[in-house]
C-alpha positions as CSV (number, residue, x, y, z in Angstrom):
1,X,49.4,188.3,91.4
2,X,45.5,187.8,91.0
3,X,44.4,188.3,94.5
4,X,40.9,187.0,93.2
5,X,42.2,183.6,93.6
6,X,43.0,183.2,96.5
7,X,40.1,182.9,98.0
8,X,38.8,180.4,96.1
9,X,42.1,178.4,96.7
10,X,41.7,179.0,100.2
11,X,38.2,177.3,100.2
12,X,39.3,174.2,98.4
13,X,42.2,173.9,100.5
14,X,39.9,173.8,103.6
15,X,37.2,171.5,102.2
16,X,39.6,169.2,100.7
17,X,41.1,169.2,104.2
18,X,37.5,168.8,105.9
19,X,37.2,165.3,103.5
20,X,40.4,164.0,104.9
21,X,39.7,164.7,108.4
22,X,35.9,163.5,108.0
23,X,37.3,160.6,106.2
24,X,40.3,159.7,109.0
25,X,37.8,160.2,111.7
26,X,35.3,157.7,110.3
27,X,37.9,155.2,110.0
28,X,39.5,155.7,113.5
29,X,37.3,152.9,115.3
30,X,38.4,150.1,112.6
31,X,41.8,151.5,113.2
32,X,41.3,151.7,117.7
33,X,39.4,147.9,117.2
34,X,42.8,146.6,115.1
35,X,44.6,147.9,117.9
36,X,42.8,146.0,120.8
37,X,43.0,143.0,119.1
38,X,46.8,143.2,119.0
39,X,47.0,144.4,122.5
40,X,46.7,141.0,123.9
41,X,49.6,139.0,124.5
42,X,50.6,135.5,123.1
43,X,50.0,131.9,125.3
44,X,53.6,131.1,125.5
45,X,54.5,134.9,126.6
46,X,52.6,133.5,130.2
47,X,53.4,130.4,130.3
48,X,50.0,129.2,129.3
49,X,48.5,125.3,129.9
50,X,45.6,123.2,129.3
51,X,45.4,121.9,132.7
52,X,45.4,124.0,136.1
53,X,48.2,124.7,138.3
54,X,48.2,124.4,142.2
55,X,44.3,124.3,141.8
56,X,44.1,127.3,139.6
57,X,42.1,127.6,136.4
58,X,41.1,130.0,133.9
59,X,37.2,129.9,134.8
60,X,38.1,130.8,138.4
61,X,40.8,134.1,136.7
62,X,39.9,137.4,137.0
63,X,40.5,137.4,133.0
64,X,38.4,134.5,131.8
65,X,35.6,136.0,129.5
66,X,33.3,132.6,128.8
67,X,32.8,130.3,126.7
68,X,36.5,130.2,126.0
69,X,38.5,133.8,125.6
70,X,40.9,136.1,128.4
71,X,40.6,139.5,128.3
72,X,45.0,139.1,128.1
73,X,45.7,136.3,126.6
74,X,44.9,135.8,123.0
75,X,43.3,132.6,121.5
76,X,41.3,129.9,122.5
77,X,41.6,129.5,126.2
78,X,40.4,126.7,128.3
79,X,38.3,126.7,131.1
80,X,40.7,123.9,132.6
81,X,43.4,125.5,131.7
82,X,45.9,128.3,133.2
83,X,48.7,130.9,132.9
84,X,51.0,133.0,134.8
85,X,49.2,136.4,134.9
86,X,46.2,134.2,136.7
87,X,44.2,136.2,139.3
88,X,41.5,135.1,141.8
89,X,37.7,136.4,141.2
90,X,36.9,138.8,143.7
């Protein structure tokens, strides 16, 4: 065995390693984003409407990020409009 070769295939192991790992971490905040996205749950899953309930609406939720977007629900929302995981302002 040629023990002055090792070494050297030591050190290529660990740079090529270094690349992944220097490669995975750049694309971790694509990968954490693509995540968040998903994260948010679909209209029908709360029983969402275009017009309030029981003098509820989205612009008055908790949730309700403006013009028209929920921090839970995904898609277009309404400022008129409302869903079952609706929660006051504080």
């Amino acid at each position: 065995m040629d023990r002055t070769r090792k070494p050297q295939a030591r050190r290529e192991f660990l740079q090529r390693t270094g690349l992944q790992i220097a490669g995975l971490a750049a694309l971790a905040p694509v990968a954490i984003a693509t995540a968040r996205a998903q994260d948010k749950l679909a209209p029908e899953m709360v029983m969402y409407q275009v017009q309030p309930k029981d003098g509820q609406r989205c612009d008055g939720c908790l949730h309700f990020q403006p013009p028209n977007a929920c921090a839970i629900v995904n898609g277009e929302i309404k400022p008129e409009g409302w869903c079952a995981v609706w929660a006051a302002k504080g």
